[in-house]
KEMAR-8443 format. One record per residue (C-alpha): residue in three letters; x, y, z; residue number from 1. Coordinates in steps of 0.02 Angstrom, whole numbers, plus 50000, padded with zeros to 5 digits. Layout:
! KEMAR-8443
<pt res="ala" u="X" v="Y" w="Z" n="NUM"/>
...
END
This chain:
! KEMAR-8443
<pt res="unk" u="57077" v="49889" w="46170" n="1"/>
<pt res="unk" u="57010" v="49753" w="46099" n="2"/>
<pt res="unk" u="56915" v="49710" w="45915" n="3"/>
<pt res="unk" u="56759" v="49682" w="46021" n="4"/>
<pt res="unk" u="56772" v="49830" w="46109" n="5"/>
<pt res="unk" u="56819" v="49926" w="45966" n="6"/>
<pt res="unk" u="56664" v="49884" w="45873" n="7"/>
<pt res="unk" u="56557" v="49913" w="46013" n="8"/>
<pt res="unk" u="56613" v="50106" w="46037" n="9"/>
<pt res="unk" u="56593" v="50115" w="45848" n="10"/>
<pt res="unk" u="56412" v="50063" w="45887" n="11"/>
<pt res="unk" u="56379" v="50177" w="46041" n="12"/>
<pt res="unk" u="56442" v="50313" w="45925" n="13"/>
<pt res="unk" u="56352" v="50286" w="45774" n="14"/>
<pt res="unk" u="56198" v="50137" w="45797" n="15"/>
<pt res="unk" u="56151" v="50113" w="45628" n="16"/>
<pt res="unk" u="56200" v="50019" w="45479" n="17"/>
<pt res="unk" u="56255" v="49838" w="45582" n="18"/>
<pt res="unk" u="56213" v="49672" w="45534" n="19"/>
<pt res="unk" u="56176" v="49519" w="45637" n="20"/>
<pt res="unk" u="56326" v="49474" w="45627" n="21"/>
<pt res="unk" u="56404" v="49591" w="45746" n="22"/>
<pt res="unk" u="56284" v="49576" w="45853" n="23"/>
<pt res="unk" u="56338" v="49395" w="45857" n="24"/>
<pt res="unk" u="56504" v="49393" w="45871" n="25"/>
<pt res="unk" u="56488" v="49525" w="46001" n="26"/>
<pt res="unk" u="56366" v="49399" w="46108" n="27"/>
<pt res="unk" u="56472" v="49240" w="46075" n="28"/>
<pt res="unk" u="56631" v="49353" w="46169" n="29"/>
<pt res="unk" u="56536" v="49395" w="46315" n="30"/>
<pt res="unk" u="56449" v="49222" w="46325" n="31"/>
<pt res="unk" u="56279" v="49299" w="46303" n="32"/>
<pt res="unk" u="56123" v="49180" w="46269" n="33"/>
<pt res="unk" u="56103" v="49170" w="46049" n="34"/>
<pt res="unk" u="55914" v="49130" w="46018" n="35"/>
<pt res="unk" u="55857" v="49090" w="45833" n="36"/>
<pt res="unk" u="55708" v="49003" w="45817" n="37"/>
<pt res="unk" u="55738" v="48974" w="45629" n="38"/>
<pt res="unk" u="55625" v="49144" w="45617" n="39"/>
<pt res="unk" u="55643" v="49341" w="45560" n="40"/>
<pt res="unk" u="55700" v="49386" w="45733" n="41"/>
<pt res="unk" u="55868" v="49347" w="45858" n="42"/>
<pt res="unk" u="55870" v="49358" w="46033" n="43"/>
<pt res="unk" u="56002" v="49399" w="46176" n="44"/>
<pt res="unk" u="56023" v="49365" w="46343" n="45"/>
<pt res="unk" u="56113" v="49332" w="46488" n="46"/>
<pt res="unk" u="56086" v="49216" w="46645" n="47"/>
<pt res="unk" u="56152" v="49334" w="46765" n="48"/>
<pt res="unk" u="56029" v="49479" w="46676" n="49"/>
<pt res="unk" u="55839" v="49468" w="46668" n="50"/>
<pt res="unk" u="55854" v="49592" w="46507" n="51"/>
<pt res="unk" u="55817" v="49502" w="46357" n="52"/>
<pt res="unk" u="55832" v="49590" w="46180" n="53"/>
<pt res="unk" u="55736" v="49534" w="46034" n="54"/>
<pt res="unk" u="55827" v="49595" w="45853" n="55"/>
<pt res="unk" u="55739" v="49568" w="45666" n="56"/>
<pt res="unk" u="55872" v="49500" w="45559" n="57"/>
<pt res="unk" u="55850" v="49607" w="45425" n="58"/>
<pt res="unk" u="55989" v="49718" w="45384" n="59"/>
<pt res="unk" u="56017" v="49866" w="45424" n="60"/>
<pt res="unk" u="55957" v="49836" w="45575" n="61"/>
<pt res="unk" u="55873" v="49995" w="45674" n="62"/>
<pt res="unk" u="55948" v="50102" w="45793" n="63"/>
<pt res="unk" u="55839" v="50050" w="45937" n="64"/>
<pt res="unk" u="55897" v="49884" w="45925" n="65"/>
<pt res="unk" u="56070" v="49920" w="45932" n="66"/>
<pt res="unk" u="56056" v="50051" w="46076" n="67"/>
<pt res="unk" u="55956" v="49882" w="46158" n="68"/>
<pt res="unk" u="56076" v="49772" w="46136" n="69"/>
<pt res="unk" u="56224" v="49903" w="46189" n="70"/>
<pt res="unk" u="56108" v="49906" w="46373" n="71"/>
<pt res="unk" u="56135" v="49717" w="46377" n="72"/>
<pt res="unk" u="56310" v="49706" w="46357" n="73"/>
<pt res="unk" u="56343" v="49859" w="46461" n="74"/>
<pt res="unk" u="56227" v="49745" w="46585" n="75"/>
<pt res="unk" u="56344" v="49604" w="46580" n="76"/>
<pt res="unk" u="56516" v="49703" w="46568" n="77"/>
<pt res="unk" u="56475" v="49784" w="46735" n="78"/>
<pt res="unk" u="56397" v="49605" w="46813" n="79"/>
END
């Protein structure tokens, strides 16, 4: 198993308390699309997936989002 995928069943186990930065470095391994706009918020996608997933950058950063962003690269995983 890998780091990525470590960190990713840490997050479907417990969604709260990550930063941006996983999120991140989670998107950049499975070539998902990094939008900042030089605002509050990031956003994730995929051009094989029409789910997009908007984040706030502010840490910790909610459950919800997490459990979002989880769908998305659950999306992509499974193609």
């Amino acid at each position: 198993m890998s780091k990525i995928e470590k960190i990713i069943r840490k997050m479907t186990e417990n969604p709260r308390d990550w930063r941006i930065g996983n999120l991140e470095n989670i998107a950049e391994h499975y070539q998902l699309n990094i939008r900042k706009s030089g605002g509050s918020h990031v956003g994730f996608g995929h051009k094989n997936s029409n789910i997009v997933v908007t984040v706030p950058a502010h840490k910790p950063i909610k459950p919800v989002y997490i459990k979002q962003f989880l769908i998305l690269v659950e999306a992509v995983i499974k193609g």
